[in-house]
C-alpha positions in Angstrom: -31.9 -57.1 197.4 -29.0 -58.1 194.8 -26.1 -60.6 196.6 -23.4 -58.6 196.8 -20.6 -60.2 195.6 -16.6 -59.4 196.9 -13.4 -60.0 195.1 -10.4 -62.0 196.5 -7.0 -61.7 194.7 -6.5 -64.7 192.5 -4.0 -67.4 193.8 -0.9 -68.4 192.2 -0.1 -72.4 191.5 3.4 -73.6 192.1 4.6 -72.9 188.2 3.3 -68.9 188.2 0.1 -69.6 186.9 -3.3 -68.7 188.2 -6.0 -71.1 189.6 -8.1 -72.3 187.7 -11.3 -71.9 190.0 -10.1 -68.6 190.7 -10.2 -67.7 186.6 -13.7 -69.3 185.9 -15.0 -67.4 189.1 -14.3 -63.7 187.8 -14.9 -64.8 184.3 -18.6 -66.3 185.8 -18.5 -62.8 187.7 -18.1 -60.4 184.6 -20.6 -62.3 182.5 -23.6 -61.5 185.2 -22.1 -57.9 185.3 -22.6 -57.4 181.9 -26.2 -58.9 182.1 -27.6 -56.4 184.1 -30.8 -56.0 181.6 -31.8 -59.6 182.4 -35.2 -60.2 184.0 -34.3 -60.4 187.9 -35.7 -65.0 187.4 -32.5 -65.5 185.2 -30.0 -63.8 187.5 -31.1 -65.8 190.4 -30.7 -69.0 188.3 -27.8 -68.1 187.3 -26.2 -67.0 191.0 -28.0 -70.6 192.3 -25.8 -71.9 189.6 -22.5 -70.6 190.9 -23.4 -71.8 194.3 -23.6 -75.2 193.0 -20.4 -75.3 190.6 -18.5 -73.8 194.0 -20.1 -77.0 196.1 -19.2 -79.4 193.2 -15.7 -77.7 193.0 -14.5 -78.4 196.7 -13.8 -82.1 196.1 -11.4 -80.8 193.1 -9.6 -78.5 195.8 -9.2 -81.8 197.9 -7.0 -83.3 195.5 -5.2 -80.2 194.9 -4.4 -79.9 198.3 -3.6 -84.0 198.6 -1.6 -83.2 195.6 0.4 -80.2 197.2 1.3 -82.9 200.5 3.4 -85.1 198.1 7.1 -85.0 199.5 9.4 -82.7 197.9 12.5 -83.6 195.9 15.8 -84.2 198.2 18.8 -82.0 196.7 19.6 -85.0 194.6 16.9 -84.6 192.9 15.1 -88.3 193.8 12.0 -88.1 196.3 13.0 -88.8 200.2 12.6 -91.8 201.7 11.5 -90.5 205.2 10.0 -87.5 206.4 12.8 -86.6 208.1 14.3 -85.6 204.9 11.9 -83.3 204.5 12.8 -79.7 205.1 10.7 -78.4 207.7 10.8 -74.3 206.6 10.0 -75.1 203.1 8.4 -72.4 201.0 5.6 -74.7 200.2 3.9 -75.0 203.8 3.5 -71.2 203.6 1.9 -70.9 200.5 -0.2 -74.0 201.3 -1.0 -71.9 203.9 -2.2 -69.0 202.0 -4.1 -70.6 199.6 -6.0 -72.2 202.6 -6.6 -69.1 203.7 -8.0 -67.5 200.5 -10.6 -70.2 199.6 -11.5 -70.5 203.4 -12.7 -66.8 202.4 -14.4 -67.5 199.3 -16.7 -70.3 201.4 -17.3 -68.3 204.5 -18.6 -66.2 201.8 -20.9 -69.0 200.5 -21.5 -70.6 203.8 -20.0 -74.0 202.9 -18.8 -74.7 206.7 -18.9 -78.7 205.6 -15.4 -78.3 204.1 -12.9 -80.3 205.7 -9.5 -78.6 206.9 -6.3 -78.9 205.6 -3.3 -80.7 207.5 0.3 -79.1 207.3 2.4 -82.4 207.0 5.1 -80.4 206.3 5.4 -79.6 210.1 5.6 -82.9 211.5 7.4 -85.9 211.7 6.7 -89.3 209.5 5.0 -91.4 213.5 5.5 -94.3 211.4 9.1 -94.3 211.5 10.3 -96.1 214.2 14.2 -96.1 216.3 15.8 -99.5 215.1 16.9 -99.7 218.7 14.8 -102.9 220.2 12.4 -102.0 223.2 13.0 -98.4 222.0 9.7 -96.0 221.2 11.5 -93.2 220.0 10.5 -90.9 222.1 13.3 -88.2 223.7 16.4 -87.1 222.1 20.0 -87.5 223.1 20.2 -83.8 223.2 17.4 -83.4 225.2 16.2 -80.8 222.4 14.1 -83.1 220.7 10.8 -84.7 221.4 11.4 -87.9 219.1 14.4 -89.3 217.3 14.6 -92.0 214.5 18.0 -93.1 214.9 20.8 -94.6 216.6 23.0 -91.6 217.1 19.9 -89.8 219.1 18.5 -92.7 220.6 18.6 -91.9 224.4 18.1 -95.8 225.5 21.0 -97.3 223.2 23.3 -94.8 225.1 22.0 -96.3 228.6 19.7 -93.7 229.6 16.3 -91.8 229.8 14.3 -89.2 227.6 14.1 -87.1 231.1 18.0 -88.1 232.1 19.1 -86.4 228.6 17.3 -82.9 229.2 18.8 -82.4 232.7 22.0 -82.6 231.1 20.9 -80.5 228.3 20.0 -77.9 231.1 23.6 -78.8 232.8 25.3 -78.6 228.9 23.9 -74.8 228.8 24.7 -73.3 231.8 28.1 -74.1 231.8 28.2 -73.0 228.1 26.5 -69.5 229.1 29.1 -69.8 232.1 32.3 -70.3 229.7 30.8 -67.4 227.2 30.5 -65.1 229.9 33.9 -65.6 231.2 35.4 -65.4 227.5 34.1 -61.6 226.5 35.5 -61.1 230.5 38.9 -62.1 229.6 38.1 -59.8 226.2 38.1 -57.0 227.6 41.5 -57.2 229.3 45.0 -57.3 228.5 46.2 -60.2 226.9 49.6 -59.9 227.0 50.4 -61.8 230.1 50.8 -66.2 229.3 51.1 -67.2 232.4 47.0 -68.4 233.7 45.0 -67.3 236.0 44.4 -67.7 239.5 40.7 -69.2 238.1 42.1 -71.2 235.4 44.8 -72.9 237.7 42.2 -73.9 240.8 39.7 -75.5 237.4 43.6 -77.4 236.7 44.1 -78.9 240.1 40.2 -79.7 240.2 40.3 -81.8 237.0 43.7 -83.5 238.3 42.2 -84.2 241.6 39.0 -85.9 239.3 41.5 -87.9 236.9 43.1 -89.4 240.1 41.4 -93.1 239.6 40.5 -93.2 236.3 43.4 -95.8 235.3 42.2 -98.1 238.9 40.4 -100.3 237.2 37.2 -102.2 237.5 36.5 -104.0 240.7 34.7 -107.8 240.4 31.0 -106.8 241.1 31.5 -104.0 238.6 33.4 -106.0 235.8 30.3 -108.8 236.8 27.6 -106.1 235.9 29.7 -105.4 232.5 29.7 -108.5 231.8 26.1 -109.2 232.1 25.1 -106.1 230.4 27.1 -107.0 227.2 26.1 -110.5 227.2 21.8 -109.2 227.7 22.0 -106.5 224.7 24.6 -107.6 222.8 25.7 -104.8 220.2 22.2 -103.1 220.4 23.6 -101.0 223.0 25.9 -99.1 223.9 28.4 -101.0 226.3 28.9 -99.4 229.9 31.0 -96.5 230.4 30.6 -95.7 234.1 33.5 -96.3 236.4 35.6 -97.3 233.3 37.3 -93.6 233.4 36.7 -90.4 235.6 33.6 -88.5 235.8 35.0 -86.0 233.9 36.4 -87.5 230.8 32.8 -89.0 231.2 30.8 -86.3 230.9 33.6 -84.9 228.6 32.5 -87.9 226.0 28.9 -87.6 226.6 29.3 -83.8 225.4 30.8 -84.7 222.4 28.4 -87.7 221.7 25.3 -85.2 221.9 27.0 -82.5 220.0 27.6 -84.9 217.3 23.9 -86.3 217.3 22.7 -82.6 217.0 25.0 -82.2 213.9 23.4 -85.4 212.7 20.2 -84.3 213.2 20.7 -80.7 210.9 21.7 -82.6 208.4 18.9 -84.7 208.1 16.3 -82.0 208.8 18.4 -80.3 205.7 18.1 -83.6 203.5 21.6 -83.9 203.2 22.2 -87.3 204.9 19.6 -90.1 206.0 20.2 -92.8 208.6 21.0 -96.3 207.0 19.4 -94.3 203.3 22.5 -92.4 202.0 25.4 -92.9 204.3 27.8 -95.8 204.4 28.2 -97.3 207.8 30.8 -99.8 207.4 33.5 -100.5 204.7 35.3 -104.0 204.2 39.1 -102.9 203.6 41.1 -105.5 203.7 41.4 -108.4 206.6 39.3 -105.5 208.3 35.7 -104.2 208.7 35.7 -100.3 209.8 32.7 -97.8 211.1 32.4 -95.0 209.2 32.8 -91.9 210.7 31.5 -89.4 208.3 29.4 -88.7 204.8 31.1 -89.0 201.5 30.1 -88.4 198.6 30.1 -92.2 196.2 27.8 -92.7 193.8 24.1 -93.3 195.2 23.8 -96.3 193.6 27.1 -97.4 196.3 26.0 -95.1 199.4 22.6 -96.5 199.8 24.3 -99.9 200.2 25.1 -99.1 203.7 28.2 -101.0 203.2 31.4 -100.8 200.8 33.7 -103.2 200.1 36.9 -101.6 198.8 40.2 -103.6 197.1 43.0 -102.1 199.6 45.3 -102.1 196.9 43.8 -100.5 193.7 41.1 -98.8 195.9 37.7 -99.4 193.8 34.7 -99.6 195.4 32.2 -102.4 195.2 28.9 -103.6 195.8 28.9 -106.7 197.4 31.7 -108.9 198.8 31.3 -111.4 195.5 32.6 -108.8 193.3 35.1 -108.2 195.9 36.4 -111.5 195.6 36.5 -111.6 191.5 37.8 -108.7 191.6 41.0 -109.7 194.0 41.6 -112.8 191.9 42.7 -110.7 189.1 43.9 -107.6 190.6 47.5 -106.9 189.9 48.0 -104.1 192.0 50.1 -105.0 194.8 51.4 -101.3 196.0 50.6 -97.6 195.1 50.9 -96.5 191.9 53.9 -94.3 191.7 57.3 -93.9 192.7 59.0 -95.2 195.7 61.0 -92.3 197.2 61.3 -94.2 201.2 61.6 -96.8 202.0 62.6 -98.3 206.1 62.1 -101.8 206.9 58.6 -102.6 206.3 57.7 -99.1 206.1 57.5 -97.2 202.3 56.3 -94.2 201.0 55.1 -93.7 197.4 55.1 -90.4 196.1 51.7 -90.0 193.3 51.2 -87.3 190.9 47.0 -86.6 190.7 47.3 -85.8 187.1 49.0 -89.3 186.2 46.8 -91.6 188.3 43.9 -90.0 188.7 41.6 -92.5 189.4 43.2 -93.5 192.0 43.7 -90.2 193.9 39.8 -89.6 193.3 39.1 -93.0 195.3 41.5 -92.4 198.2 40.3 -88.9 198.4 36.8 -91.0 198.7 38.1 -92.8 201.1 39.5 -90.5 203.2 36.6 -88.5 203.7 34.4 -91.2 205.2 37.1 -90.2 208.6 37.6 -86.7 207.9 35.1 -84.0 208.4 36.5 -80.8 207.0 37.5 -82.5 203.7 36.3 -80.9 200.9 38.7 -82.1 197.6 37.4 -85.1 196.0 37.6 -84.8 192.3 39.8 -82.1 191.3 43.3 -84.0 192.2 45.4 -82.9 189.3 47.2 -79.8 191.1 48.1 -82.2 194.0 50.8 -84.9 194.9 50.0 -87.4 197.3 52.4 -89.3 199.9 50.7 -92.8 200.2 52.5 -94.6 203.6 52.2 -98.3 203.8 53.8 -101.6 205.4 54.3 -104.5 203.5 53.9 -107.7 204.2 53.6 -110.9 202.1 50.3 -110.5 200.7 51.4 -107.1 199.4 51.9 -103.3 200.5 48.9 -102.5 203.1 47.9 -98.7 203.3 48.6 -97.0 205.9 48.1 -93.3 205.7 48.3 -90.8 203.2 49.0 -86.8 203.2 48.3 -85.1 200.0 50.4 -81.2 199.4 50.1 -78.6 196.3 52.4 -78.9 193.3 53.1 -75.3 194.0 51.8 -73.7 197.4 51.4 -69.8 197.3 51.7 -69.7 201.0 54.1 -73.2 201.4 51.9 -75.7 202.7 53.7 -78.8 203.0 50.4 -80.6 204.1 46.4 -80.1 202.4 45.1 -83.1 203.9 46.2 -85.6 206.2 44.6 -89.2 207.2 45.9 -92.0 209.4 43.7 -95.1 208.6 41.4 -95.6 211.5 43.4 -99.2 212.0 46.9 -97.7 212.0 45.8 -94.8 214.9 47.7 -94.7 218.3 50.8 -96.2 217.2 52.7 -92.9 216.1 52.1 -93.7 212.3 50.7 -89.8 212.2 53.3 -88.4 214.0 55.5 -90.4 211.0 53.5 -88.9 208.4 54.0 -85.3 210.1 57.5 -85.7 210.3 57.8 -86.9 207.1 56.2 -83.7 205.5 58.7 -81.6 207.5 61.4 -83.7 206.2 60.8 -82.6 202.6 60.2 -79.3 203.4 64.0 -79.2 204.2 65.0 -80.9 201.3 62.9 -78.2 199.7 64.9 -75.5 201.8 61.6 -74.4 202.7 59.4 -73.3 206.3 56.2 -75.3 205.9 52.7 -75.5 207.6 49.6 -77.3 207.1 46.4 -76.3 205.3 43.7 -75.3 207.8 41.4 -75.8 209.1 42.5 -79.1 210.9 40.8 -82.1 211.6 40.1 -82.4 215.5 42.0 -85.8 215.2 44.9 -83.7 212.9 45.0 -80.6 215.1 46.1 -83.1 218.4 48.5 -84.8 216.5 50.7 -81.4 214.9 50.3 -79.7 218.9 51.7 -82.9 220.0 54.5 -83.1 217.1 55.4 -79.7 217.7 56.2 -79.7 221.3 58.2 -82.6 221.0 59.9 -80.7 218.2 60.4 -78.1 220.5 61.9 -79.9 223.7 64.1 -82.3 221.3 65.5 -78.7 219.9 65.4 -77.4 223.8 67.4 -80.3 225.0 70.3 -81.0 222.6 70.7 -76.6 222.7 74.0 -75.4 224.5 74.0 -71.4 223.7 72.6 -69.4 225.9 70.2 -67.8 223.7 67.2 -69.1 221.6 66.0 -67.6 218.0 62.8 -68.6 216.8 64.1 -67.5 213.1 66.7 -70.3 214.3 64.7 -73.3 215.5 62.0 -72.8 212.1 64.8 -72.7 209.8 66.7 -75.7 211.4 63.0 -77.9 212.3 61.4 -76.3 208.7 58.2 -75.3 211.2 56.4 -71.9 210.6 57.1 -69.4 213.4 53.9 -68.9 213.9 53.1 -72.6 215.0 56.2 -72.3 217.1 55.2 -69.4 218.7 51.1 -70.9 219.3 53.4 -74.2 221.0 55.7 -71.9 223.2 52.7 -70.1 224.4 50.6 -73.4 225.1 53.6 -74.2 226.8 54.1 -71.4 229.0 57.2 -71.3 227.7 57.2 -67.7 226.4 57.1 -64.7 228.5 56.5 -61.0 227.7 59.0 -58.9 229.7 60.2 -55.3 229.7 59.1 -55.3 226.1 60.9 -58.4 225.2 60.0 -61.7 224.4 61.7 -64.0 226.2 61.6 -68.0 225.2 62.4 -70.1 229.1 63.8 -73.2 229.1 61.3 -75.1 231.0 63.6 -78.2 232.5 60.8 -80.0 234.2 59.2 -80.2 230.8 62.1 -81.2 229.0 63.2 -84.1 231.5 59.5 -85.3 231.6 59.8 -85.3 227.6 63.1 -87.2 228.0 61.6 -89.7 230.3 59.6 -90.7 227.9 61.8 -91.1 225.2 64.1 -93.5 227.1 60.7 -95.3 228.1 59.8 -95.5 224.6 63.2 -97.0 223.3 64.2 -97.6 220.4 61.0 -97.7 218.2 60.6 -98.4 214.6 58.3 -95.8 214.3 60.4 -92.8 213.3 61.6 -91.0 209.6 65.3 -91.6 208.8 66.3 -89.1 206.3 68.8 -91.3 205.2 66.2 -93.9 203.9 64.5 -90.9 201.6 65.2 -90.9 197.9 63.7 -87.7 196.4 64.7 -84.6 194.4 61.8 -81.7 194.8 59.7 -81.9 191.3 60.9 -79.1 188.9 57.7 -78.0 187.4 54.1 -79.3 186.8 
């Protein structure tokens, strides 16, 4: 009885061609079709032959299927370092996949069972890659979503605990997010007219103030003792101790942010946008100071894959090692931004810089500036913008402080596009100078300003703080007897619309017999005033006296 023989659709390679063993097989298959006249000796020689060239031919399928395992190309176009570059739903593992499949078909067919199965590394992670972490095995995820992690950010024992420790508060993390999501369609589905809070949201107030009670006691001997011996065993390879430094809450507030920013991590490796100690810089020389990075940006790979940056503070290039860093600063003649001078207080200055004249330099700070900000996205295109560099001065020269950068012409009047506060120069109310310093030429411009969103997390707490000060400085020198919001934007240059967002937060605004009414809250005002008098008289205010600048006509 003739073998019958059964036809399998041709596989297709990688570039849209077909297989090549595929091809010879129905071209072997319609030349014995066409001998059908051939004495019945010759057609088994020649299907005995077939069977042998398909046994010869599965070493050949070997190497195409070693070939097909070779790491794909990162979005750079260069071949990954690590496998957890890789992306893990790549189209390739599913037509591996298929191909598999077919031929698996074609030697059931031919009874060759010795043929050895493929492996999908595409699925997996590299087990060779290890946590730098010492004494870690890189099992567990910070998370708790993970079964293994390969870097600092997820490595459960730098942060002081266990694999098991981190999925019970993954568990913990969930509920009360499912909790919080429930209880936000609730409030959906009511009237939101009323400000003042609920009877729910006031008892979860008085809970977290009753928790915040001893955070600022301070450590007692035995607990500074175990602190001390903790640092002085791991050094920098862990993370220092953070119990009974602060309340549990703020705690566990930190320890939510820490994981959701090792899950974010973790995305963007899987996606092969950033690799751990590859691609990202980690620490930048800047002057007399050495600062973490915070964030990806996008230098040159030759530069990124350094790890580490050193950067002239004045002129702002980047360099690769600190060598050229010192050549460099023996000639440099920058000493300040380039630009003019339009403030300048004390030790303070501001220099105003047009991204079309110095472009260079706008293209590195924006650089700079996004190795701390996450939601920037202008590095290059820097001619339709003017930038307000801050910086002290000193004998060596003009230090940088903090920047804002604004539109030469804003359709919808933003006074601010981006906004940075170098990470040395936070808490010490230089953002709140830079803020208040935007405002400022917003009235010289006659205009109601606003910055770009979205904000920075960092930004967004600064302009709520700025604008409730705003507010109860307005609230406290006012004598009438009643308040215009059209009144306080044009006199502060503040949109209504972030005044009316910082009356509501303050419970300050109240929706009655279809009015809106603006209460002068007195315990907020003399608590603000408190403050101030505490505070004295700082250094760390705009006087618009001190400002030298007529608004650009023209760009």
């Amino acid at each position: 009885m003739p073998r019958r023989r059964q036809r399998h659709p041709a596989g297709s390679g990688s570039d849209g061609t077909e297989d090549s063993d595929s091809s010879a097989e129905r071209e072997q298959t319609n030349s014995s079709e066409s001998d059908g006249n051939l004495p019945k000796r010759q057609r088994l020689t020649r299907a005995s032959t077939r069977l042998s060239q398909s046994s010869q031919d599965t070493p050949d399928l070997k190497r195409a299927a070693d070939h097909d395992e070779s790491p794909p190309l990162t979005p750079t176009g260069n071949a990954p370092s690590s496998e957890s570059e890789l992306d893990i739903s790549s189209p390739n593992a599913s037509h591996d996949e298929s191909q598999a499949k077919d031929q698996a078909g074609r030697d059931s067919d031919k009874d060759l069972s010795h043929r050895p199965k493929r492996r999908r590394c595409h699925e997996t992670y590299n087990f060779n890659m290890k946590c730098p972490t010492p004494g870690c095995n890189s099992l567990g995820h910070l998370t708790g979503k993970h079964e293994r992690h390969f870097a600092v950010s997820g490595c459960p024992l730098y942060h002081n605990l266990s694999a098991d420790e981190c999925k019970v508060k993954a568990v913990s993390r969930e509920k009360q997010e499912e909790e919080v999501k429930v209880q936000e369609e609730s409030n959906s589905r009511h009237a939101t007219r009323h400000q003042t809070p609920t009877s729910k949201q006031s008892r979860y107030k008085e809970q977290v103030t009753e928790m915040r009670k001893g955070r600022n006691s301070g450590l007692q001997k035995e607990q500074k003792e175990k602190h001390m011996d903790h640092r002085q065993t791991h050094g920098n390879t862990r993370e220092p101790l953070l119990e009974n430094i602060t309340s549990e809450y703020d705690l566990e507030l930190f320890r939510k942010a820490q994981a959701r920013a090792s899950e974010d991590l973790e995305k963007l490796r899987i996606q092969g946008q950033i690799t751990e100690g590859s691609n990202m810089i980690k620490t930048i020389l800047f002057g007399r100071y050495e600062l973490d990075t915070w964030y990806h940006s996008p230098y040159p790979e030759e530069y990124a894959r350094l790890g580490r940056l050193y950067v002239c503070e004045f002129c702002l290039k980047y360099m690769k090692s600190q060598t050229i860093l010192r050549r460099h600063m023996a000639k440099c003649v920058w000493k300040h931004p380039p630009g003019d001078e339009v403030y300048r207080k004390g030790s303070i200055s501001v220099f105003e810089v047009d991204g079309k004249k110095n472009k260079i330099y706008c293209q590195n700070l924006c650089l700079l500036a996004k190795l701390f900000l996450d939601h920037k996205t202008l590095y290059y295109d820097v001619e339709p913008f003017l930038f307000y560099v801050m910086t002290e001065a000193d004998n060596t020269g003009c230090h940088l402080v903090g920047y804002f950068s604004k539109e030469k012409n804003s359709f919808l009047n933003y006074n601010v596009s981006c906004i940075l506060t170098m990470p040395q120069y936070m808490r010490q109310g230089f953002g709140k100078m830079l803020i208040d310093f935007s405002y400022l030429l917003s009235k010289v411009e006659e205009k109601v300003g606003s910055p770009e969103r979205p904000l920075s997390d960092l930004g967004l707490i600064s302009y709520r703080s700025y604008w409730k000060e705003v507010l109860l400085r307005y609230m406290y020198n006012f004598q009438g007897k009643e308040i215009s919001i059209k009144e306080i934007s044009q006199e502060t240059a503040v949109n209504p619309v972030d005044i009316v967002s910082t009356l509501q937060s303050l419970q300050m605004l109240k929706y009655w017999k279809g009015k809106h009414l603006v209460l002068k809250r007195q315990d907020l005002i003399d608590e603000w005033k408190a403050k101030e008098i505490k505070r004295g008289n700082s250094n760390k205010t705009i006087d618009p006296t001190s400002l030298k600048w007529t608004p650009p006509k023209g760009t």
